[in-house]
C-alpha positions as CSV (number, residue, x, y, z in Angstrom):
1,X,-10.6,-12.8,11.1
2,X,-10.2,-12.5,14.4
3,X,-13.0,-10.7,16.7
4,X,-12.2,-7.2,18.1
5,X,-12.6,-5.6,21.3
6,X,-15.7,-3.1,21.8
7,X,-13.7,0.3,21.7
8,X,-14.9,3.8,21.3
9,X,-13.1,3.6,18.3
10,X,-14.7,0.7,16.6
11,X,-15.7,1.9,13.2
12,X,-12.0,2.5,12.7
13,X,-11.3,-0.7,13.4
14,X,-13.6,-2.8,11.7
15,X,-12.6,-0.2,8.3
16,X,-9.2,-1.5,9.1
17,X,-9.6,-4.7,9.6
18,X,-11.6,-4.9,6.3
19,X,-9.3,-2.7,4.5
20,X,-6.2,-4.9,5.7
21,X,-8.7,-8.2,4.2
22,X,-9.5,-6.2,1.1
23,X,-5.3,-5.4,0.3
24,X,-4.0,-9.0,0.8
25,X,-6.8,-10.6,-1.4
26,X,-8.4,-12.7,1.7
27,X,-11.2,-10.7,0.8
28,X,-10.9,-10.7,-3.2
29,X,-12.0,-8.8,-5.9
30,X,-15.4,-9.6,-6.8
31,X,-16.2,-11.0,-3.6
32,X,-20.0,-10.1,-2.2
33,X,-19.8,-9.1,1.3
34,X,-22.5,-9.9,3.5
35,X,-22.9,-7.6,6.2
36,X,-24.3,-10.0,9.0
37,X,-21.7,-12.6,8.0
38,X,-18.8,-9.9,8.4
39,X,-20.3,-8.4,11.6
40,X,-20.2,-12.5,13.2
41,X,-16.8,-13.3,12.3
42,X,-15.4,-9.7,13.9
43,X,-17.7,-9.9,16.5
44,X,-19.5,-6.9,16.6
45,X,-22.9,-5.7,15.5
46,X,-23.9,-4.9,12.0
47,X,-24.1,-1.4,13.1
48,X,-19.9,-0.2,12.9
49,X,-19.6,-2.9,9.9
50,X,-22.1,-0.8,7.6
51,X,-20.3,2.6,8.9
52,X,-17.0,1.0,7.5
53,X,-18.2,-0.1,4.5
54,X,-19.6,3.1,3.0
55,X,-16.4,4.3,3.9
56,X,-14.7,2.2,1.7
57,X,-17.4,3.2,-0.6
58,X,-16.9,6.3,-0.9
59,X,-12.9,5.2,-1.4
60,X,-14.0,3.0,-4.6
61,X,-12.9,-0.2,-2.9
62,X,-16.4,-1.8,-2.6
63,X,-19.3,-1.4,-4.4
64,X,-22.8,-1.8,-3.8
65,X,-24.1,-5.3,-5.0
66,X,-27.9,-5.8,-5.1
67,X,-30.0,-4.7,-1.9
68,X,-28.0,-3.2,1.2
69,X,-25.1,-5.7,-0.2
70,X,-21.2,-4.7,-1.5
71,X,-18.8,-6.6,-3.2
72,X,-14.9,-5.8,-4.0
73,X,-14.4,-4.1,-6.7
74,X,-12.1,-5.1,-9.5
75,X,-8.5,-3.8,-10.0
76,X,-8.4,-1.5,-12.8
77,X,-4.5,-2.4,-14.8
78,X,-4.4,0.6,-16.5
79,X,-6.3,2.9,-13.4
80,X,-3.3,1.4,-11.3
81,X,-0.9,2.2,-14.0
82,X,-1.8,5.9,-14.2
83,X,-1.7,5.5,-10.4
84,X,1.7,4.5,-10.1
85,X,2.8,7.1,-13.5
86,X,1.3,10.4,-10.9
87,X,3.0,8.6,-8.0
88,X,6.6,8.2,-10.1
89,X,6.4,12.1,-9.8
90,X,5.7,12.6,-6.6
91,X,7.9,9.5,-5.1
92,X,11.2,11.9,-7.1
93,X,10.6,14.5,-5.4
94,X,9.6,13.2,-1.8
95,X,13.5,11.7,-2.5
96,X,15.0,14.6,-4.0
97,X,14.3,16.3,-0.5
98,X,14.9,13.1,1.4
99,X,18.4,13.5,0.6
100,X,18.7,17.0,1.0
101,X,17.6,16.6,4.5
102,X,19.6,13.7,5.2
103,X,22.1,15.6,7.2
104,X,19.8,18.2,9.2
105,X,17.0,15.2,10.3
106,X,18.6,12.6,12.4
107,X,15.7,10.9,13.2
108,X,14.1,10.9,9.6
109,X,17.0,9.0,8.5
110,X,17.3,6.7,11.9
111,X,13.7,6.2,10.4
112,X,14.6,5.4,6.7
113,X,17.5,2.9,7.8
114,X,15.2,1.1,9.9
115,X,12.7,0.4,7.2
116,X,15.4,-0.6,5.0
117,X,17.2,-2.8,7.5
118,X,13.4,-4.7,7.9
119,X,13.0,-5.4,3.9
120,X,16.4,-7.3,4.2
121,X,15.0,-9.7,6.3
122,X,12.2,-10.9,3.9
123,X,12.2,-14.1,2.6
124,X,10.1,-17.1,1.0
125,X,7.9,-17.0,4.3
126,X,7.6,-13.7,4.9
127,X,3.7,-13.5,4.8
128,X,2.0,-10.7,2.1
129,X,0.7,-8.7,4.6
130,X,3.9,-8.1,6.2
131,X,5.7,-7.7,2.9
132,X,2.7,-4.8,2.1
133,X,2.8,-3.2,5.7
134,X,7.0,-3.4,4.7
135,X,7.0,-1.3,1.2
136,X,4.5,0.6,2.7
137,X,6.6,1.7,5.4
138,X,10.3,2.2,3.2
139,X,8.5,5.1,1.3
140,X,6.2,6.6,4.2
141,X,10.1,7.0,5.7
142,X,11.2,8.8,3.0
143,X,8.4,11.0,2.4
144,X,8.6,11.9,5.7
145,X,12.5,12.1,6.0
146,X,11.4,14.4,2.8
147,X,9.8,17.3,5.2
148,X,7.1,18.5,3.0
149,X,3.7,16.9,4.8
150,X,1.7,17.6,1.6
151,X,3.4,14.6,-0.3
152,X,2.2,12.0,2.2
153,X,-1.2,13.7,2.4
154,X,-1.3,13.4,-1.5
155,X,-0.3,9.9,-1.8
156,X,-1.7,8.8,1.7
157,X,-5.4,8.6,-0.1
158,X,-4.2,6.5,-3.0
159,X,-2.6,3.8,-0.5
160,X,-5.6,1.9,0.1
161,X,-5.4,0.9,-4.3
162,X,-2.0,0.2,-4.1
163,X,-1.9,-2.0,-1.4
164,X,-4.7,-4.2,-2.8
165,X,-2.4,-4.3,-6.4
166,X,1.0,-5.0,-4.5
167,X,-0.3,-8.3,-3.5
168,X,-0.7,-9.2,-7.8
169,X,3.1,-8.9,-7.6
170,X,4.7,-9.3,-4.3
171,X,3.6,-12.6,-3.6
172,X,6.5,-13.7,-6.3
173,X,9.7,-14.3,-4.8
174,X,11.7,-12.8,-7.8
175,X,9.2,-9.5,-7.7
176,X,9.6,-9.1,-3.6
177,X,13.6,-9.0,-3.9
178,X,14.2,-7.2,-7.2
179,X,11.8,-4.5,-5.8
180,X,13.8,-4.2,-2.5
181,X,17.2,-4.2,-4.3
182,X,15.6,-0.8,-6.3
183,X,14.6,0.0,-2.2
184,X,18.6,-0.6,-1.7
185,X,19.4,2.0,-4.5
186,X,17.3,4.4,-3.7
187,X,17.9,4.6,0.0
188,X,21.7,4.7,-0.9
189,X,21.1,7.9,-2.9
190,X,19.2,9.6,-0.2
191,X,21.5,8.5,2.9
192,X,24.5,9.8,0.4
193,X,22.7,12.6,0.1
194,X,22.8,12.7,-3.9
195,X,19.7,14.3,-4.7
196,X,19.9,14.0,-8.3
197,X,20.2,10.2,-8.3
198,X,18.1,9.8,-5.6
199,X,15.4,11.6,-7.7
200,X,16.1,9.4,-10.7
201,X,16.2,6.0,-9.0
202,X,12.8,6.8,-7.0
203,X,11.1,7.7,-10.2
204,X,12.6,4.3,-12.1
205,X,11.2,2.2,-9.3
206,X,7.4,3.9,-9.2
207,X,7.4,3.4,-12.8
208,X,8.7,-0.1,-13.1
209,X,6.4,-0.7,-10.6
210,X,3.5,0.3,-12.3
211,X,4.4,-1.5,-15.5
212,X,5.2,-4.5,-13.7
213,X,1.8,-4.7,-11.3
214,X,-0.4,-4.0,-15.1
215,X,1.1,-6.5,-16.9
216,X,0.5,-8.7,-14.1
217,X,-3.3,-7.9,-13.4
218,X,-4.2,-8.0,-16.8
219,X,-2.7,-11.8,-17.2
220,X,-4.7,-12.5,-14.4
221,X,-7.6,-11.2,-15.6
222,X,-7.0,-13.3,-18.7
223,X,-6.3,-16.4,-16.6
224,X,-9.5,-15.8,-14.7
């Protein structure tokens, strides 16, 4: 990890900078996390690095491991199933009104086509970070291209989990382009505006995704 800057906004950092660890596995599940070891590698004091990580406490992505200590926490399959099944719902409609809006929000869709024209470019060494921050991006388009600011505030909570379970399937090469040719469809749909299909195909993906991530994490977890 490389060491920050002081900044008055330091606690936000370090949560990010952990967070970002945490979702592409450098900092795995199960992993003890020793606050004075943490604070030396970001170069800061021990003081933002325990603010940060009861954050992420509260968020259920650490735990606390024997005195003043935290560790990852496991993936749940099934939690990040159900996850993904209450996302399916709200992913339909975020595109339902993506593409009813596709006409009346210029730069919602300049927005949408620029995500989409960024997952076209990944490829074997496109790192798992990027391919995260990537997905991540392709739906925060479309929910906001959707105009209703209580879908992303719903889903924005749940990222932090479904970041960390992306990187079970993304870092296959098959997964990272079958997912962005469902990206293709769906973004199709909503630029077409065909709000019906759009709907469909958004829901498909969420729930394909969700199978897809389970199955995975549970072989791991049988591998392990």
């Amino acid at each position: 990890m490389i060491p920050l800057d002081p900044a008055p906004n330091l606690i936000d950092q370090v949560y990010a900078r952990i967070l970002e660890g945490i979702a592409d596995h450098s900092l795995p599940p199960g992993q003890r996390i020793r606050q004075n070891e943490l604070a030396e590698r970001l170069g800061v004091s021990r003081q933002p690095v325990s603010h940060a990580l009861h954050l992420l406490h509260r968020q259920g992505l650490v735990a606390e491991s024997g005195r003043k200590g935290f560790q990852v926490t496991p993936l749940d399959p099934v939690r990040i199933r159900q996850l993904y099944e209450v996302r399916s719902a709200i992913d339909a409609l975020a595109a339902r009104l993506a593409a009813e809006r596709i006409k009346s929000d210029a730069s919602g869709r300049a927005r949408l086509e620029a995500a989409l024209a960024a997952g076209r470019g990944i490829d074997a060494t496109t790192s798992l970070a990027a391919l995260i921050a990537l997905d991540v991006e392709f739906h925060s388009a479309i929910y906001r291209l959707s105009g209703n600011p209580a879908i992303e505030e719903t889903v924005g909570p749940q990222w932090p989990h479904m970041r960390r379970s992306m990187a079970a399937v993304l870092a296959e090469l098959d997964y990272r382009i079958s997912a962005w040719r469902e990206h293709e469809i769906i973004a199709t749909h909503i630029l077409a505006g065909d709000a019906a299909a759009a709907e469909a195909a958004a829901q498909a993906h969420a729930l394909a995704a969700g199978r897809t991530t389970e199955e995975h994490l549970k072989a791991q977890r049988h591998a392990a």
